[in-house]
MIVEXNU-117423 format. One record per residue: residue in one letter; x, y, z of N, C-alpha, C, O, CB in turn; residue number from 1. Coordinates in Angstrom, 2 decimals, always signed. Glycine has a CB too. Example, Ala and Ser with C-alpha at 12.3 -4.5 7.8 and 13.67 -1.06 7.14 Angstrom:
BEGIN
SITE  resn     n_c1     n_c2     n_c3    ca_c1    ca_c2    ca_c3     c_c1     c_c2     c_c3     o_c1     o_c2     o_c3    cb_c1    cb_c2    cb_c3  resi
SITE     a   +13.19    -5.69    +7.80   +12.30    -4.50    +7.80   +13.20    -3.30    +7.80   +14.24    -3.32    +8.46   +11.31    -4.47    +9.05     1
SITE     s   +12.85    -2.25    +7.08   +13.67    -1.06    +7.14   +12.90    +0.03    +7.87   +13.41    +1.14    +8.04   +14.08    -0.60    +5.72     2
END
This chain:
BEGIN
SITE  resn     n_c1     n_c2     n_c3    ca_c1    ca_c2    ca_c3     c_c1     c_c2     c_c3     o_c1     o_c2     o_c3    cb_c1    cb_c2    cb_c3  resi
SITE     x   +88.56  +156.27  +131.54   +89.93  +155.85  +131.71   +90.71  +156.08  +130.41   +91.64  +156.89  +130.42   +89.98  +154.37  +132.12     1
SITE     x   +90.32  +155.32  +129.14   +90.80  +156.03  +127.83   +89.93  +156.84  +127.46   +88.70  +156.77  +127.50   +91.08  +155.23  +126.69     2
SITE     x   +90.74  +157.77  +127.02   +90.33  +158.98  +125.87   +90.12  +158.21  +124.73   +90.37  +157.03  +124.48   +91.54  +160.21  +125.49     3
SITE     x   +89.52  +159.27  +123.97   +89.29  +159.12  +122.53   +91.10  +159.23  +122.04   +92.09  +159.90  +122.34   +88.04  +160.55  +121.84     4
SITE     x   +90.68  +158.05  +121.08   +92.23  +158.66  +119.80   +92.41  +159.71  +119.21   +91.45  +160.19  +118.61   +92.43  +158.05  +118.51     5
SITE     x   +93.59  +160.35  +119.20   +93.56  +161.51  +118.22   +95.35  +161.41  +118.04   +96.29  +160.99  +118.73   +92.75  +163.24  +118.96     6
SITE     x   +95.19  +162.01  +116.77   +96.75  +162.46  +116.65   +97.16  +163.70  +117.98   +97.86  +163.52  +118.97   +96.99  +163.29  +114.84     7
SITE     x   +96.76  +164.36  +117.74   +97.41  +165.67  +118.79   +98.19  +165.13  +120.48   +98.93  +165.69  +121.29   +95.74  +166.88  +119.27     8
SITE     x   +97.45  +163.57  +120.37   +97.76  +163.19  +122.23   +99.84  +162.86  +121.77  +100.91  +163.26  +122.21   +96.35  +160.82  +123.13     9
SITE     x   +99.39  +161.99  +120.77  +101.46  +162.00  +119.77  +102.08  +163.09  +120.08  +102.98  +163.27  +120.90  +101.66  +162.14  +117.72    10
SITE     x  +101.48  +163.94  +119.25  +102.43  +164.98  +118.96  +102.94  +165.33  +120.50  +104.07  +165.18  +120.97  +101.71  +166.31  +118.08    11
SITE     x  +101.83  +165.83  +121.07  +101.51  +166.45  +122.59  +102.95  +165.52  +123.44  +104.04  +166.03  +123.70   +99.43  +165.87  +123.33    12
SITE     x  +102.53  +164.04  +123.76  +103.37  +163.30  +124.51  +104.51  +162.82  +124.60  +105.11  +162.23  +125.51  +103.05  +162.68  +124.64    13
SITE     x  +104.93  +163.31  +122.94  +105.92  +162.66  +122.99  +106.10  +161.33  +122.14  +107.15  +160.69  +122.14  +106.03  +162.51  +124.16    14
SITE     x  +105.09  +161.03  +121.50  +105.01  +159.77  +121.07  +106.15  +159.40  +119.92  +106.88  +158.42  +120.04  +103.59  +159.59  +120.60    15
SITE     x  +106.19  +160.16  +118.98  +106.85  +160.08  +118.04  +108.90  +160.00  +118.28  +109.77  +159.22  +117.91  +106.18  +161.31  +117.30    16
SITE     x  +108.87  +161.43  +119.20  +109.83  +160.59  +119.64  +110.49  +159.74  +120.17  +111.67  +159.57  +119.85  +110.06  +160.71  +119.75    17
SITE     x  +109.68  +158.78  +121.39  +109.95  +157.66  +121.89  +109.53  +156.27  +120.63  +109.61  +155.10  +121.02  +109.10  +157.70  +123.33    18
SITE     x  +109.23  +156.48  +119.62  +109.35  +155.96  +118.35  +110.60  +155.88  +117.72  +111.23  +154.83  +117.67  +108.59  +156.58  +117.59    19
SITE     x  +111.01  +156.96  +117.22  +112.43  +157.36  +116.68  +113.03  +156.59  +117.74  +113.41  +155.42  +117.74  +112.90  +159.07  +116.57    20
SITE     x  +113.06  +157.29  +118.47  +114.32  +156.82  +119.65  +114.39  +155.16  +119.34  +115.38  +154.78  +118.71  +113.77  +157.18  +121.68    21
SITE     x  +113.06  +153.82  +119.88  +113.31  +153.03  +119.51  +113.21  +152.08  +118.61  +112.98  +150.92  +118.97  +113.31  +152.95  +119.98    22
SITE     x  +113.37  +152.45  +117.16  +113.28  +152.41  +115.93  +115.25  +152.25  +116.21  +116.01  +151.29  +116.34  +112.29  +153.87  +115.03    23
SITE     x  +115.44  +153.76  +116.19  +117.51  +153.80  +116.25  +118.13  +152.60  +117.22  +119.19  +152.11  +116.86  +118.28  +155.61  +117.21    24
SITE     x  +117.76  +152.31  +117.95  +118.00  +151.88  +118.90  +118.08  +149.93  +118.25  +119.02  +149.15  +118.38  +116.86  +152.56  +120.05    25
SITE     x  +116.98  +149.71  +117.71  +116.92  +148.19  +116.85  +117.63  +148.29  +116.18  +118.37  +147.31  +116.08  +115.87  +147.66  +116.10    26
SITE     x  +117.87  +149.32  +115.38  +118.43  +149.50  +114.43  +120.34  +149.86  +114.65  +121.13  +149.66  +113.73  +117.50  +150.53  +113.86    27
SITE     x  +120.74  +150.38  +115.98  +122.06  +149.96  +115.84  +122.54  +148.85  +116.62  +123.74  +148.60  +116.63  +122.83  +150.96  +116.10    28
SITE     x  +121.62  +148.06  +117.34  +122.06  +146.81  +117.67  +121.60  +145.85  +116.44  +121.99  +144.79  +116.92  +121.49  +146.39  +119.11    29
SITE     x  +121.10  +145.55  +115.34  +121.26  +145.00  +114.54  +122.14  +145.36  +113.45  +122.16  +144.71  +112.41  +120.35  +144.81  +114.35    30
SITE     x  +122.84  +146.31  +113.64  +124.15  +146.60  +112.43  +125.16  +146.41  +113.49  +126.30  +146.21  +113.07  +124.29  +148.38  +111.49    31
SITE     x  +124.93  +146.43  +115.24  +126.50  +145.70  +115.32  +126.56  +144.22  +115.47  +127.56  +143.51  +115.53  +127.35  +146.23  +116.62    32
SITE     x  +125.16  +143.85  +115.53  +125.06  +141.96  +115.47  +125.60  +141.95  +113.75  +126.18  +140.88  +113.52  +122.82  +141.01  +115.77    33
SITE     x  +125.56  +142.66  +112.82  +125.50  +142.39  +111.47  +127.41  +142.35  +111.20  +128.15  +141.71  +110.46  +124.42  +143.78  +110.54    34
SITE     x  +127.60  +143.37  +112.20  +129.31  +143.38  +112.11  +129.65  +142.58  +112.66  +130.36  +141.90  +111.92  +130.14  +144.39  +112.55    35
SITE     x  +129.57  +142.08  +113.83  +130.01  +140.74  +114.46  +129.60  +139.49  +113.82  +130.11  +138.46  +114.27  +129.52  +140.63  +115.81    36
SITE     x  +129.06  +139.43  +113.18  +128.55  +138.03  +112.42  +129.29  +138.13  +110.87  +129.51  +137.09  +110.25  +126.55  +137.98  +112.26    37
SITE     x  +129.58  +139.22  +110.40  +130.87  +139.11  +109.47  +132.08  +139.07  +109.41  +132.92  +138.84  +108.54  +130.96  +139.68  +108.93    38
SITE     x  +132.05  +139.38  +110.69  +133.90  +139.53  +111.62  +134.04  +138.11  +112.42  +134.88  +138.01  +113.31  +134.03  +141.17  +113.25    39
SITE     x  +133.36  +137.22  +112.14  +133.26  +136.06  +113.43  +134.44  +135.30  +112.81  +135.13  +134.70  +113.63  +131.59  +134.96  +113.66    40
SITE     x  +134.78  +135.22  +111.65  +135.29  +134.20  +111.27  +137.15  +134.44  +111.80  +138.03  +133.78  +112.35  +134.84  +134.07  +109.59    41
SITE     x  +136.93  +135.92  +111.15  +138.40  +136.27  +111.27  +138.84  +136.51  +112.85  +140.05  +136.42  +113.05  +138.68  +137.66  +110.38    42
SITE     x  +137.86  +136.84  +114.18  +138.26  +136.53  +115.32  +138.77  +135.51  +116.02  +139.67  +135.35  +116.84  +137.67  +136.74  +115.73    43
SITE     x  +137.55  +134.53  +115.22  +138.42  +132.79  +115.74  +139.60  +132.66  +115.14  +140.48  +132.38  +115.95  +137.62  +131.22  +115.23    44
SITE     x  +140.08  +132.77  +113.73  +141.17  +132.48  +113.41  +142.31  +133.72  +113.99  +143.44  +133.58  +113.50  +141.04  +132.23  +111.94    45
SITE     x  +142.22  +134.44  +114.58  +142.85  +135.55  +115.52  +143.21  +134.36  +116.66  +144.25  +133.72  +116.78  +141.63  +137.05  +116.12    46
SITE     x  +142.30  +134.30  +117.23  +142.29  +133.44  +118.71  +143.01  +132.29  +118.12  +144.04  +132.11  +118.77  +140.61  +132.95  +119.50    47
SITE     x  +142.89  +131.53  +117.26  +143.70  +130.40  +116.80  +145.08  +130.62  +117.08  +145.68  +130.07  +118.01  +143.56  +130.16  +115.38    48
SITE     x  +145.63  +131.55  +116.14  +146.98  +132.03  +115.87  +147.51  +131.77  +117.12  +148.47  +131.03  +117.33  +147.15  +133.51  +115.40    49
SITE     x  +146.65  +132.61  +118.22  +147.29  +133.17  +120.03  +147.39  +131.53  +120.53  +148.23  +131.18  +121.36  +145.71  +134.46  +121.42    50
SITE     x  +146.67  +130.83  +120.08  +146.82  +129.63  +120.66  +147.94  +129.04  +119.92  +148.84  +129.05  +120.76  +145.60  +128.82  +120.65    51
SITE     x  +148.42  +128.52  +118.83  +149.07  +128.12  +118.32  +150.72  +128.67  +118.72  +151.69  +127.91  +118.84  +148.48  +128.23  +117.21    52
SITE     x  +150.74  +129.70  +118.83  +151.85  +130.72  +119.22  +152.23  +130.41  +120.64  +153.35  +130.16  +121.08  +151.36  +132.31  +119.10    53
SITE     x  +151.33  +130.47  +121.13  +151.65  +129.86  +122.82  +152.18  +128.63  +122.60  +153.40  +128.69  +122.44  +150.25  +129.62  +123.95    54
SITE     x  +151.82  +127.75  +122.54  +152.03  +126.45  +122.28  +153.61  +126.19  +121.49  +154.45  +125.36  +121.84  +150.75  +125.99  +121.40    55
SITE     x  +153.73  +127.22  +120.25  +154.87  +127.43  +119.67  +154.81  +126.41  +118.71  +155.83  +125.73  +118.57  +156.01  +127.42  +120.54    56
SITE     x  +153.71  +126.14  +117.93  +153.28  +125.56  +116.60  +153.84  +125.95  +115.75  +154.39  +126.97  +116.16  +152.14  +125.66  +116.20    57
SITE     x  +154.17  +125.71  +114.33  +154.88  +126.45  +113.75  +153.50  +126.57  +112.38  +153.78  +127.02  +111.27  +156.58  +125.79  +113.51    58
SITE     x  +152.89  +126.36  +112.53  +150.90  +126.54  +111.61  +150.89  +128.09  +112.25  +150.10  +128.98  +111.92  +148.87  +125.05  +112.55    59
SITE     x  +151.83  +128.19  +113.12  +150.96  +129.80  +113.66  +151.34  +131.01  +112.73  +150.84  +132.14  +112.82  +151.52  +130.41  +115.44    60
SITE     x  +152.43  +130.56  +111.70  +152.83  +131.83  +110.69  +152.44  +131.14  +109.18  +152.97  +131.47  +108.12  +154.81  +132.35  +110.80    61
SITE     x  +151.43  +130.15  +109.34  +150.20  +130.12  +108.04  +149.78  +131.52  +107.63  +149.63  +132.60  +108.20  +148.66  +129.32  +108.55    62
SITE     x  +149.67  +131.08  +106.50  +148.78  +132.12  +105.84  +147.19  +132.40  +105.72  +146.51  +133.40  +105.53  +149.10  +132.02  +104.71    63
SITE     x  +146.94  +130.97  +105.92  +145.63  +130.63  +106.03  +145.62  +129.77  +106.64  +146.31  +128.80  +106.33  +144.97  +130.43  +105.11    64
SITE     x  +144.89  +129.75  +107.67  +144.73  +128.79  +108.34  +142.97  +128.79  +108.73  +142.45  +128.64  +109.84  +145.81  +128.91  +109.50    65
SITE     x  +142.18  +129.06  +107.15  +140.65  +128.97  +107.33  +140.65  +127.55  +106.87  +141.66  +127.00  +106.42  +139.61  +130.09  +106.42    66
SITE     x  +139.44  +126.95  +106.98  +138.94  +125.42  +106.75  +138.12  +125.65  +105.44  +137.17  +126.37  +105.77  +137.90  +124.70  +108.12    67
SITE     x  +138.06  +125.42  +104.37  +137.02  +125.69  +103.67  +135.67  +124.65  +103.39  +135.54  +123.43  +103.51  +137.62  +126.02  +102.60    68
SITE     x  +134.79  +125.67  +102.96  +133.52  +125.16  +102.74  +133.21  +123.43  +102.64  +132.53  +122.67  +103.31  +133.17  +125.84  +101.49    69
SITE     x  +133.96  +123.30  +101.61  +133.60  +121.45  +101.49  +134.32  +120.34  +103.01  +134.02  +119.25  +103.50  +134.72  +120.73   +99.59    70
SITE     x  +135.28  +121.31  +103.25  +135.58  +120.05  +104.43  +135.12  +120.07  +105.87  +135.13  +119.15  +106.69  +137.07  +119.88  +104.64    71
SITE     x  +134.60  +121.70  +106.05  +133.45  +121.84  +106.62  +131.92  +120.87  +106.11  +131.18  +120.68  +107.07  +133.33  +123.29  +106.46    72
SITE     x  +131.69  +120.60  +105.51  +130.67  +119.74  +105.21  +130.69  +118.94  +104.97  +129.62  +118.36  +104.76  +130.11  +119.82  +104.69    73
SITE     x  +131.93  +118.28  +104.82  +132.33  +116.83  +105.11  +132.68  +116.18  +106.64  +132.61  +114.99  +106.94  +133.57  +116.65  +104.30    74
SITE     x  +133.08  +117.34  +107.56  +132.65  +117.24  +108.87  +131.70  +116.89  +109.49  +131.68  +115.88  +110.19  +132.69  +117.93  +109.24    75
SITE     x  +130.32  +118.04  +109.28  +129.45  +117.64  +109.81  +128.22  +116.52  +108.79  +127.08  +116.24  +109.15  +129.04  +118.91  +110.38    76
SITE     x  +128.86  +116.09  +107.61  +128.11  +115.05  +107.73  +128.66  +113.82  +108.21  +127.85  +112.92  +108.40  +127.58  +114.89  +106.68    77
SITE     x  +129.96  +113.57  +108.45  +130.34  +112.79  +109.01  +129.99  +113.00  +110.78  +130.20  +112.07  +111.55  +131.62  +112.75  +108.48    78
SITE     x  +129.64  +113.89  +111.09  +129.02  +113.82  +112.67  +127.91  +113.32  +112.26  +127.97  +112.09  +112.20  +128.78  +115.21  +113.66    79
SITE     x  +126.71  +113.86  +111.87  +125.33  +113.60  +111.09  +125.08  +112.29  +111.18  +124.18  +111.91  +111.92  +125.30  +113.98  +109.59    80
SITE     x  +125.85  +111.41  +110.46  +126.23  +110.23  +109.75  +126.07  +109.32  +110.86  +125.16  +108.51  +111.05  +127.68  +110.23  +109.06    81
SITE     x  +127.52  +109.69  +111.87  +127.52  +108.76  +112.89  +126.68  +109.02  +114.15  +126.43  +108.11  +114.95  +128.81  +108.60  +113.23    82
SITE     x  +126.24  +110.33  +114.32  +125.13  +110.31  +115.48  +123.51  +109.62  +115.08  +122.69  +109.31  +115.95  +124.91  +112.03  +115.92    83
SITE     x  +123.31  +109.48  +113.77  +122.47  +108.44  +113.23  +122.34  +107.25  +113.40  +121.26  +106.69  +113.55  +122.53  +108.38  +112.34    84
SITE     x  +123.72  +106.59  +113.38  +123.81  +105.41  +113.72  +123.28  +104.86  +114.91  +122.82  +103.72  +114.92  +124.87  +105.21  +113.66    85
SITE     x  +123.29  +105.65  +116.01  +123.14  +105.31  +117.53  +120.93  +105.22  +117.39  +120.28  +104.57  +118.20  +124.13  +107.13  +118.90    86
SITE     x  +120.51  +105.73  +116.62  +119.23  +105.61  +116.62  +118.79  +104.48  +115.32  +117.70  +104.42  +114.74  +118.66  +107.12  +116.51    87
SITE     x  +119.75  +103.83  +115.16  +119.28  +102.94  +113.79  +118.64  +101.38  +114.42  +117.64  +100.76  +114.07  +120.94  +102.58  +112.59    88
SITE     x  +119.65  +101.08  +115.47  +119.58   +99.97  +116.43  +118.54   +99.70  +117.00  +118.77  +100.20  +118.11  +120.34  +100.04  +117.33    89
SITE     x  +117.59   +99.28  +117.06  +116.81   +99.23  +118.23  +115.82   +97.66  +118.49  +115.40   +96.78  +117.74  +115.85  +100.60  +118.07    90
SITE     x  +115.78   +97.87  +119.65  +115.44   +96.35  +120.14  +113.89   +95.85  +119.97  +113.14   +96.41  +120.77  +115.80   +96.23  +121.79    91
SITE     x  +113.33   +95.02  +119.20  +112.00   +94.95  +118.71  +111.51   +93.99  +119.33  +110.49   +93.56  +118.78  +111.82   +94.79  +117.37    92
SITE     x  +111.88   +93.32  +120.53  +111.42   +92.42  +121.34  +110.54   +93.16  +122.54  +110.91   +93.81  +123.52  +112.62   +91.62  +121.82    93
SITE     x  +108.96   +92.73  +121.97  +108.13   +93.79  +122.88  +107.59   +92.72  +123.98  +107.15   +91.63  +123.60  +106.71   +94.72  +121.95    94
SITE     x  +107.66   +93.10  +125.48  +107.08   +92.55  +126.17  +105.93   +93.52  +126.81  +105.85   +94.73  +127.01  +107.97   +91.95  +126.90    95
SITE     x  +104.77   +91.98  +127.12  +103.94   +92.89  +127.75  +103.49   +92.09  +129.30  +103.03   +90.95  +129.44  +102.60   +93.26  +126.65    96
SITE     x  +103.77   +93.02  +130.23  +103.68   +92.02  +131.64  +102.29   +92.84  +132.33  +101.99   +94.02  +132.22  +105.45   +92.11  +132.91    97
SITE     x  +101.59   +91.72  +133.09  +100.50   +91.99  +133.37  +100.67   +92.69  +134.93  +100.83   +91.92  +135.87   +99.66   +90.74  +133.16    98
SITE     x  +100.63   +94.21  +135.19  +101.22   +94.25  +136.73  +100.11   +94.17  +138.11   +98.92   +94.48  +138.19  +102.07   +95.79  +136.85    99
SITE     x  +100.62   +93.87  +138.66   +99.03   +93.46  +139.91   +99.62   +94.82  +140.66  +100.81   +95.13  +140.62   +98.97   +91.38  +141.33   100
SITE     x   +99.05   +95.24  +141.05   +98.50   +96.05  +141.99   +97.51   +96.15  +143.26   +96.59   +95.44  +143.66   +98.18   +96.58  +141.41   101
SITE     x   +98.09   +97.28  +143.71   +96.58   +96.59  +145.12   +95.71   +97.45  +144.88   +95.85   +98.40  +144.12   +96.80   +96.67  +147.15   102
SITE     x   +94.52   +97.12  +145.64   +93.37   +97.53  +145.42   +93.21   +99.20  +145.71   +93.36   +99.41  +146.91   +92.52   +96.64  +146.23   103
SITE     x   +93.07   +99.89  +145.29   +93.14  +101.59  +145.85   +91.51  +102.39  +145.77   +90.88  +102.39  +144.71   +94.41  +102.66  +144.58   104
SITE     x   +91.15  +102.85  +146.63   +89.85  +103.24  +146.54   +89.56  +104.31  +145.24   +88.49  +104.28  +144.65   +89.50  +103.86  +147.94   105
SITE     x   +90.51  +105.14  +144.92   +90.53  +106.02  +143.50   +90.37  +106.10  +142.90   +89.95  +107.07  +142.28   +90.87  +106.34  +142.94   106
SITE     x   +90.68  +104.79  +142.56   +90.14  +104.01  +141.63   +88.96  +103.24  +141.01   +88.73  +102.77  +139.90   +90.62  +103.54  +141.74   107
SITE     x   +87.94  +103.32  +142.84   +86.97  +102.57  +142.87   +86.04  +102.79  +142.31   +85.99  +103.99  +142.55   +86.67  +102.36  +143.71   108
SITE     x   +84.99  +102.54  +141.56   +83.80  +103.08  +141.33   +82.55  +102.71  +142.10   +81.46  +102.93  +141.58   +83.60  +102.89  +140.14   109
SITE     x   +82.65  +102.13  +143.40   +81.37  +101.55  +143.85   +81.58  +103.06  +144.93   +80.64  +102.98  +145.73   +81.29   +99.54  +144.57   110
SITE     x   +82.21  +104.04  +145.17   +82.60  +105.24  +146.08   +82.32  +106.46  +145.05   +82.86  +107.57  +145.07   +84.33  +105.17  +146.67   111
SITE     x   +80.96  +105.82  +143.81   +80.63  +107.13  +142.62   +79.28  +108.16  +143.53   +78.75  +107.83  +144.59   +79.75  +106.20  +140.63   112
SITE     x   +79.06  +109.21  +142.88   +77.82  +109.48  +143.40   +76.88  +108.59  +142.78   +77.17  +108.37  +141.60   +77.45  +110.85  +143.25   113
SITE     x   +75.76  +107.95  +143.25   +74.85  +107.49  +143.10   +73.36  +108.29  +143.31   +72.51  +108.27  +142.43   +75.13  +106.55  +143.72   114
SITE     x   +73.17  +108.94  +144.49   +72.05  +109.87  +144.53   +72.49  +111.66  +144.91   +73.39  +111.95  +145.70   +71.00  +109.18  +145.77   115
SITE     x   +71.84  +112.48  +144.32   +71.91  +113.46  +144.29   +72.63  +114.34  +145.42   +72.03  +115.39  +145.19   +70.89  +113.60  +144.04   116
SITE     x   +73.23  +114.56  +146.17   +73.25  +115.33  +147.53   +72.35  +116.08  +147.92   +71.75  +116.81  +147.13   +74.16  +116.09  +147.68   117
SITE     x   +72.04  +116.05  +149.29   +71.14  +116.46  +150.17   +71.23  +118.20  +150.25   +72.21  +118.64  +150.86   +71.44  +115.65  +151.57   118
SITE     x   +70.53  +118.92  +149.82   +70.44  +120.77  +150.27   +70.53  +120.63  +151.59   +70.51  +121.62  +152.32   +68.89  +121.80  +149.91   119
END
């Protein structure tokens, strides 16, 4: 079913170029993820503007209208902060209740094997 390895079956099949091929291929969808992830910023603030303009804001002929670094991170630690809070609380009153149940054979062990089965 397999052959032996050899270079010549590459050359022969094709191998190398269905290599190349998807080698290029990773390689220009990760330079246009690389352009879109450096362009992200300035699209939202694009889309901002269109919103603001509709609306008829007058922020829409800012010059800047980016957020910078520190109040971005004064944001999310103030989310951080307060979604913490909701797990700080908690109720330490442990009960333990004894539950009855009915009797279920599944459970039973007098229904174990006891002698070997019969051939």
């Amino acid at each position: 079913m397999f052959d032996k390895f050899s270079f010549s079956n590459i050359w022969e099949n094709d191998g190398i170029f269905i290599s190349v091929v998807g080698y290029l291929i990773v390689f220009v969808a990760l330079l246009f993820l690389s352009i879109i992830i450096t362009n992200f910023q300035k699209i939202l603030v694009s889309k901002q503007r269109k919103k603001l303009k509709t609306v008829g804001h007058r922020a829409a002929e800012a010059e800047n209208l980016e957020i910078s670094g520190e109040v971005s991170a004064a944001i999310s630690v103030a989310f951080y902060l307060h979604f913490q809070e909701n797990h700080d609380v908690e109720n330490t009153v442990l009960t333990i209740r004894k539950v009855q149940r009915a009797y279920s054979p599944w459970s039973s062990k007098i229904y174990g094997l006891r002698e070997y089965p019969k051939r």
